[in-house]
C-alpha positions in Angstrom: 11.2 54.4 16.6 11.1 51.7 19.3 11.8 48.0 18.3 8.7 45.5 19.0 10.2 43.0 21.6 8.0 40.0 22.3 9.0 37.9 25.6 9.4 34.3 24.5 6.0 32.9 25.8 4.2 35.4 23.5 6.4 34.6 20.4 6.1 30.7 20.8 2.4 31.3 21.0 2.1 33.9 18.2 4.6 31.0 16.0 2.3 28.2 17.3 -0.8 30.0 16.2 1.2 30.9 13.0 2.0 27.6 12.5 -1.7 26.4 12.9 -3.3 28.6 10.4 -0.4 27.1 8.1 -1.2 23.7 8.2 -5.0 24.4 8.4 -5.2 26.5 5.2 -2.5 23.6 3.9 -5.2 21.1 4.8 -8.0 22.8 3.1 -5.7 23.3 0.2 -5.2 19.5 0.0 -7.7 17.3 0.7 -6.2 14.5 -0.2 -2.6 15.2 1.1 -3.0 12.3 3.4 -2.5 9.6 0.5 1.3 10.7 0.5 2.1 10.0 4.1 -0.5 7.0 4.3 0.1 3.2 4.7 -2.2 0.2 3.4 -2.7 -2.7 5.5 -4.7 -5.5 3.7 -7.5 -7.5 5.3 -8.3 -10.7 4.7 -11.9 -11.0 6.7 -12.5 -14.1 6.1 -8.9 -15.7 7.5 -8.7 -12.2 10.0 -10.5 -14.3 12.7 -11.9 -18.0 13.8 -15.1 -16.1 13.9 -14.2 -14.4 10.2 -16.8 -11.4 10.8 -16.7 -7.2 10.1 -17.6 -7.0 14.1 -15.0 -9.8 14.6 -11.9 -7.9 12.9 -13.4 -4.4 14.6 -12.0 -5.4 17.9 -8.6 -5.8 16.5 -8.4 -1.6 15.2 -7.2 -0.3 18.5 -4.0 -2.7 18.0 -3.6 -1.6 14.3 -4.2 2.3 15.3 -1.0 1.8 18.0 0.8 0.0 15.3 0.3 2.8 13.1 -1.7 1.6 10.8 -3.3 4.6 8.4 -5.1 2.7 5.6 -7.6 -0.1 5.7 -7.9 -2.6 2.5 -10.6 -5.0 2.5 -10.7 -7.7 0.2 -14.1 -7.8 -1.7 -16.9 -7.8 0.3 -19.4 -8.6 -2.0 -21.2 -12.4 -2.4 -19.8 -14.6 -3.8 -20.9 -16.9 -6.5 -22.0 -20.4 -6.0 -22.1 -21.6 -10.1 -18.2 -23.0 -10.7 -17.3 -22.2 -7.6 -13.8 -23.3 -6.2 -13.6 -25.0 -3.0 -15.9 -24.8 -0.5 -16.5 -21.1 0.2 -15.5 -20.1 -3.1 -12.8 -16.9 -4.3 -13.9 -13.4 -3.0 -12.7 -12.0 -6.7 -16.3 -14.1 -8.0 -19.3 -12.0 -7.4 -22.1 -12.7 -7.3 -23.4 -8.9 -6.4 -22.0 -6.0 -6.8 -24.3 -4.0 -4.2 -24.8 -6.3 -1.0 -22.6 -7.4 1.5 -21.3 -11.5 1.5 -23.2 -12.6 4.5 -20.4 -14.5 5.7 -18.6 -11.7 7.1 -21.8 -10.3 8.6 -24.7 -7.6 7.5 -24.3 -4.0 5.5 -24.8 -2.4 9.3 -22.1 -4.2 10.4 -19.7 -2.9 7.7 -21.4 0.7 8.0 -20.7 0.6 12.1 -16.9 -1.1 11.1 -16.1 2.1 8.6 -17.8 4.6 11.2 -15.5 3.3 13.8 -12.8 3.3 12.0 -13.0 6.6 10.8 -13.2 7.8 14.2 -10.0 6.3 14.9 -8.9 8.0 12.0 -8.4 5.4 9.8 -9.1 5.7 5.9 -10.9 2.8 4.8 -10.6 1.5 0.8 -12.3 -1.8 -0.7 -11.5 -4.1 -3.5 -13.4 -3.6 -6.2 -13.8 -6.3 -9.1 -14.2 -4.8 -12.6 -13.1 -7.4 -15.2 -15.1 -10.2 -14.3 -17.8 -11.7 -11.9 -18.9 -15.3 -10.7 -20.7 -17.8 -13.3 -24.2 -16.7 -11.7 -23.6 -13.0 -10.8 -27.4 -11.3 -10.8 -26.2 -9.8 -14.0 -25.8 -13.2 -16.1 -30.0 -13.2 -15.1 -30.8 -9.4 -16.0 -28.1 -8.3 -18.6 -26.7 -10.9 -20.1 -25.5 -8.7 -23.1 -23.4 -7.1 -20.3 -20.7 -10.3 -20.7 -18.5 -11.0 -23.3 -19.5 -14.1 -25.3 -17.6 -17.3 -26.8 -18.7 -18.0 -30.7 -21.1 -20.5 -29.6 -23.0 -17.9 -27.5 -21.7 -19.2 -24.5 -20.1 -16.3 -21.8 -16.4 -16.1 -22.0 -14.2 -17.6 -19.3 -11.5 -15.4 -17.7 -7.9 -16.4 -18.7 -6.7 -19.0 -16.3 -10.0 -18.8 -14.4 -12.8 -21.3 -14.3 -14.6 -20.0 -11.9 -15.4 -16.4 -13.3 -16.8 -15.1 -16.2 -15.2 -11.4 -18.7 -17.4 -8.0 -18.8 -18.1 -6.4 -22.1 -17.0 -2.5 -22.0 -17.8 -1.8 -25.1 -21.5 -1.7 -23.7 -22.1 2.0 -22.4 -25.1 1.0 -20.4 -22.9 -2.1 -18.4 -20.2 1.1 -18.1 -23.0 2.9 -16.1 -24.0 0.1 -14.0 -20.8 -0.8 -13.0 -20.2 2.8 -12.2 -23.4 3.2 -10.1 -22.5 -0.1 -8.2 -19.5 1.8 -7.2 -21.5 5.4 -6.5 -23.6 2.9 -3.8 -20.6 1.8 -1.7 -19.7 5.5 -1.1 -22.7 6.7 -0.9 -24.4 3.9 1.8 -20.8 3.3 3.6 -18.6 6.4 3.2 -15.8 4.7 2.1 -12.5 6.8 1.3 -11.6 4.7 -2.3 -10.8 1.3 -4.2 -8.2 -1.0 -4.4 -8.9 -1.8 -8.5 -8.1 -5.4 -8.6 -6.5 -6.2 -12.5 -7.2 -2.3 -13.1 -5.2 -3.1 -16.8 -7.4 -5.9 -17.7 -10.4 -3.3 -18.1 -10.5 -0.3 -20.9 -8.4 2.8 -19.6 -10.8 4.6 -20.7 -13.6 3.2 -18.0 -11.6 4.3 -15.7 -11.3 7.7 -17.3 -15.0 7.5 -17.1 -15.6 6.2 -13.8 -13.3 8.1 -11.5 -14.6 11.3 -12.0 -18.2 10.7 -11.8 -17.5 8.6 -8.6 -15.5 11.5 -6.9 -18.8 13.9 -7.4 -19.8 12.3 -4.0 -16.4 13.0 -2.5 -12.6 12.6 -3.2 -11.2 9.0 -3.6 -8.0 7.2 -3.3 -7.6 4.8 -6.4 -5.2 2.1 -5.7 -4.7 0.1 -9.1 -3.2 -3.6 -9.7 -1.0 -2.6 -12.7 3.0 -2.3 -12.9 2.6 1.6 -14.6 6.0 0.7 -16.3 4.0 -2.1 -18.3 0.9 0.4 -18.3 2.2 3.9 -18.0 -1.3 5.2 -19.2 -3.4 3.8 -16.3 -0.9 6.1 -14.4 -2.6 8.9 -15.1 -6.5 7.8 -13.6 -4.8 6.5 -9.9 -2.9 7.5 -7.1 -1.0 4.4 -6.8 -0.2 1.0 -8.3 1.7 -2.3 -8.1 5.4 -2.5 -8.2 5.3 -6.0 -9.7 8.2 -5.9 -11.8 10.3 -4.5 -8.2 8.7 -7.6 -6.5 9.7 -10.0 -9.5 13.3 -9.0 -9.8 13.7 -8.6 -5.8 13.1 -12.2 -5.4 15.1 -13.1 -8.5 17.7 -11.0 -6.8 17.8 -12.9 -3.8 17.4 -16.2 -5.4 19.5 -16.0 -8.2 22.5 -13.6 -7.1 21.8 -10.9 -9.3 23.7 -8.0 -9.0 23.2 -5.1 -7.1 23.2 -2.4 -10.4 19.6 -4.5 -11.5 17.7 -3.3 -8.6 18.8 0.3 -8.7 18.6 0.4 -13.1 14.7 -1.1 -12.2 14.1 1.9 -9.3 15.4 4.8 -11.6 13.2 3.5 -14.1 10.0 3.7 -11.7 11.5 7.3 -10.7 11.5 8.6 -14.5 7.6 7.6 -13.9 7.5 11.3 -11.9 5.7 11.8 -9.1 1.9 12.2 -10.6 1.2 8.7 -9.4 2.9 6.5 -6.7 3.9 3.3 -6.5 2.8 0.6 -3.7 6.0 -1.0 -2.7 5.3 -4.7 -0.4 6.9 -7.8 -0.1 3.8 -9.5 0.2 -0.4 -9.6 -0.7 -3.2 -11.9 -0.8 -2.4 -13.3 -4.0 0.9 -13.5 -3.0 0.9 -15.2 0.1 -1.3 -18.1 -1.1 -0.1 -18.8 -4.5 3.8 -17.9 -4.6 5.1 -18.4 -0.9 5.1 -15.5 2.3 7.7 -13.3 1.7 10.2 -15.0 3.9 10.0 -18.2 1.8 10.5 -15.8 -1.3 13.5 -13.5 0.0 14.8 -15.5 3.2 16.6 -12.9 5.9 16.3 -10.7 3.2 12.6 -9.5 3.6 12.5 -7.4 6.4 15.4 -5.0 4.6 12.5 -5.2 1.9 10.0 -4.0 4.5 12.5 -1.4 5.7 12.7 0.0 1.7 8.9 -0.2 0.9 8.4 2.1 3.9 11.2 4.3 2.8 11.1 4.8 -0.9 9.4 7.2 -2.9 5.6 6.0 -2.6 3.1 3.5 -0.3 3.7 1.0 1.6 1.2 -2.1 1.8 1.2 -4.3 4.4 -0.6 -7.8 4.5 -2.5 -8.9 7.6 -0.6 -11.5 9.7 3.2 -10.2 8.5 3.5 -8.9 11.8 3.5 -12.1 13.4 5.4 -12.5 11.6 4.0 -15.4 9.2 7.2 -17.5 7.9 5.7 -20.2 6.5 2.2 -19.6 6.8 -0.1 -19.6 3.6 -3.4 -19.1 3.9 -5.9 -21.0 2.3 -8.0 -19.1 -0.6 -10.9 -20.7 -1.0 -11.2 -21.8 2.3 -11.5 -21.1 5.9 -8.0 -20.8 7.1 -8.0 -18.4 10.0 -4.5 -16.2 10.4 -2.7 -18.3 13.1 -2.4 -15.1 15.6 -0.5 -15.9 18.9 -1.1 -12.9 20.9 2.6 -12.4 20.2 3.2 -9.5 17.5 6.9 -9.9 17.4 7.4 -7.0 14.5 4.9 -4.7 15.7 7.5 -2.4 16.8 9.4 -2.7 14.0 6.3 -1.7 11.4 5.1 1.1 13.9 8.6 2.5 13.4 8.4 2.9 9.7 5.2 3.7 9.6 5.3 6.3 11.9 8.5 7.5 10.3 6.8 7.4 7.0 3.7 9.7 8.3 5.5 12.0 10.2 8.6 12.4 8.3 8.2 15.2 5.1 10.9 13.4 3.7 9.1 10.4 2.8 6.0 11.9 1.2 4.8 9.8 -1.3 5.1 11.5 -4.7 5.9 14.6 -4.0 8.4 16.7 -6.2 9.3 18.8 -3.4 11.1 15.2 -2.2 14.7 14.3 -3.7 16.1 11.5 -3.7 19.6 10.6 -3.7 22.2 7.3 -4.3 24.3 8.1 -1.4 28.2 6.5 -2.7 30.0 4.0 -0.8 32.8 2.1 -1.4 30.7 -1.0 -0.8 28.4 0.0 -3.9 28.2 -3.3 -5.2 26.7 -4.7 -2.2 25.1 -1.5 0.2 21.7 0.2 -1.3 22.4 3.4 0.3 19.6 6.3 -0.2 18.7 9.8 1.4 15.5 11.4 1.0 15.5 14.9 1.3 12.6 17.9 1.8 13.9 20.6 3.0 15.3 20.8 5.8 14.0 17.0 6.7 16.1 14.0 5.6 15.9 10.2 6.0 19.4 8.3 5.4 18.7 4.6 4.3 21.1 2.0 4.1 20.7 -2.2 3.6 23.2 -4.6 3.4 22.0 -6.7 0.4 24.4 -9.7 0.9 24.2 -12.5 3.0 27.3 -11.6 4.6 28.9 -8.6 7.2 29.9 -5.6 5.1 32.2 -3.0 6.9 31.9 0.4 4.6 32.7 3.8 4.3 30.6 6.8 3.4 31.8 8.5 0.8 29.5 11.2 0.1 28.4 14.4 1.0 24.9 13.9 1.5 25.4 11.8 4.1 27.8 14.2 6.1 25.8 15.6 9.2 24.2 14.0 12.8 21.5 11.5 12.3 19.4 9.6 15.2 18.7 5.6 14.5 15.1 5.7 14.0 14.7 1.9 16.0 17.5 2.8 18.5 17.3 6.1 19.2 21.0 6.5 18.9 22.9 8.9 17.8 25.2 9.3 15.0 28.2 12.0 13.7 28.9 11.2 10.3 31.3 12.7 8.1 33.0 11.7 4.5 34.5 8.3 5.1 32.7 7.3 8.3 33.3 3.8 8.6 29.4 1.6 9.1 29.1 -1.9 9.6 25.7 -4.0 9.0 25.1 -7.5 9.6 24.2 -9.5 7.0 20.8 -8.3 5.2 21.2 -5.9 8.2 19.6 -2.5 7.4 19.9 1.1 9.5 17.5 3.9 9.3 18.8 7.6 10.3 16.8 10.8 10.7 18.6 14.1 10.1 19.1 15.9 13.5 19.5 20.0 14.0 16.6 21.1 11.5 14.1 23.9 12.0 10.9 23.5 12.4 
């Protein structure tokens, strides 16, 4: 019997071809296998340009596209209310309408053309979407006033902390249904790929039980909650991702108050125990964020872009705000009023978030929630001070390590899992490490390796 010898060129084609069918039948498998390599880069419209327009911020997509930006997240883009009102243009979170476009940033045609385009770049698109509460004179306070929680004196109730909107009542099934429908209309007349759930744990679990799956009968939808699943582990269960507030609360207090080192990583085993049914959004800063509490250098100092390093790195999403790739270091925008983002034509960290964002799309290591990913502590002998982490799938591996100090650390690797040759993802160096390498990083410095000599 004769062996079957194939010259190379037919083998690498027959492999390619191999290969194709693979990650075709792997794509029709999973659907929604893009959420665990994605990004999310927030968008402010109004503050996005001096012009503050859909058709205005649709110029800037080929930029984000090169940056490597996967995942659009607009702020609500509904009207906003005029009753109560704060400032002169008043909060996006206040609606007035859930089913027609604020006609400050332009007409429903112009968001249609904005997602169409988009798409064609390949971009997912997501929007906010306001469940809890609406504006003083939503269209709803006229029509349904039963839909609204009331005060004893008849009067509707007033959001905690918020003067300016008003609570929903979800213990009436026929609001339930409108509220659902409003959210049927933006996938149906846009085709939008899913919802950023702004206070997802301020509304009934079980709406969201109800909703999601009667939304998805149009088509499959990424749910992005504002929760901390650690605070409201059963909302886990209805989204793909949600906030890591209590990461972004103790990183600060980390910076700020000297905490040690064994706080942060006690808070990221607890998030892992979560498993990997839901992700976590990991960002160092948001819209909220930004204008209320400081931009994420006055929050962590020198420390934030090794934050932005991690949040691309870990197990989950990372999420981006617009104008942090200025970057924005003392910047806050405005909320309620026009305050456009102070772009210079200068992107000085463009590079630096095209990096980890490619690394994180393209890497198998770094899929977001997905158990075939391990991660591992990788043991120095500078543990008190170096977060050191490898994610592994595979044959794939990403080797992470941040200096958490404000000073120089000299280290050695004392681990196996870091043993092998690695390539500095922003360099493009190349590294031979073995047990007891010696590594030095600036203060809050930070390296990112790839594992060389895999297989495809």
């Amino acid at each position: 019997m004769k062996k079957l010898i194939l010259i190379p060129a037919i083998a690498a084609l027959l492999l390619s071809c191999k290969t194709q069918k693979t990650t075709e039948k792997t794509a029709m498998e999973n659907p929604q296998d893009w959420k665990r390599t994605t990004n999310i880069y927030e968008v402010n419209v109004r503050q996005y340009t001096p012009e503050g327009t859909f058709a205005a911020f649709e110029k800037e997509l080929p930029r984000l596209k090169k940056m490597g930006v996967k995942t659009l997240w607009f702020m609500p883009i509904t009207p906003i209310a005029q009753l109560n009102k704060k400032g002169s243009l008043g909060s996006q979170y206040a609606a007035y309408d859930y089913t027609t476009i604020n006609p400050e940033f332009g007409t429903l045609e112009n968001f249609k053309h904005l997602v169409d385009e988009a798409h064609k770049m390949g971009f997912k698109v997501i929007i906010d979407w306001v469940a809890n509460h609406t504006g003083w004179d939503h269209v709803w306070t006229k029509t349904h006033p039963e839909y609204y929680l009331k005060d004893a004196d008849g009067s509707f109730h007033k959001a905690s902390g918020m003067d300016d909107i008003i609570e929903l009542d979800y213990s009436n099934k026929e609001m339930r249904l409108a509220m659902i429908d409003a959210m049927k209309y933006w996938v149906k007349e846009t085709n939008i790929d899913g919802f950023r759930c702004d206070l997802a744990s301020w509304v009934e679990v079980d709406f969201w039980q109800q909703a999601r799956p009667e939304v998805e009968k149009l088509k499959p939808l990424f749910f992005l909650g504002e929760f901390d699943e650690l605070e409201a582990p059963e909302y886990g269960k209805v989204f793909d991702a949600s906030y890591s507030w209590k990461w972004m609360h103790l990183s600060q207090d980390f910076y700020q108050k000297h905490l040690p080192l064994s706080d942060l990583k006690n808070l990221l085993e607890q998030y892992s125990k979560i498993g990997d049914n839901s992700m976590r959004a990991w960002f160092t800063s948001n819209h909220d964020e930004n204008s209320w509490n400081g931009t994420e250098y006055e929050k962590y100092g020198d420390f934030a872009p090794a934050l932005a390093v991690f949040s691309a790195t870990w197990n989950g999403v990372p999420l981006l705000y617009n104008g942090q790739e200025l970057p924005m270091k003392t910047k806050r925008l405005e909320f309620f009023e026009k305050d456009p983002i102070p772009w210079t034509g200068k992107y000085e960290l463009e590079n630096f978030y095209k990096t980890l964002f490619d690394l994180k799309s393209e890497n198998p290591a770094l899929r977001g929630g997905d158990p075939a990913v391990t991660t591992f502590w990788v043991n120095t002998n500078a543990n008190d001070k170096i977060l050191a982490y490898l994610r592994k799938n595979g044959e794939r591996e990403v080797l992470v390590l941040i200096n958490t100090t404000k000073d120089p650390v000299n280290f050695k690797l004392e681990d196996d899992n870091s043993v092998g040759s690695f390539k500095n993802v922003f360099t493009k160096s190349k590294s031979e490490f073995i047990k007891g390498s010696d590594v030095s990083l600036d203060a809050f410095g930070y390296l990112v390796y790839e594992k060389l000599g895999f297989r495809l």
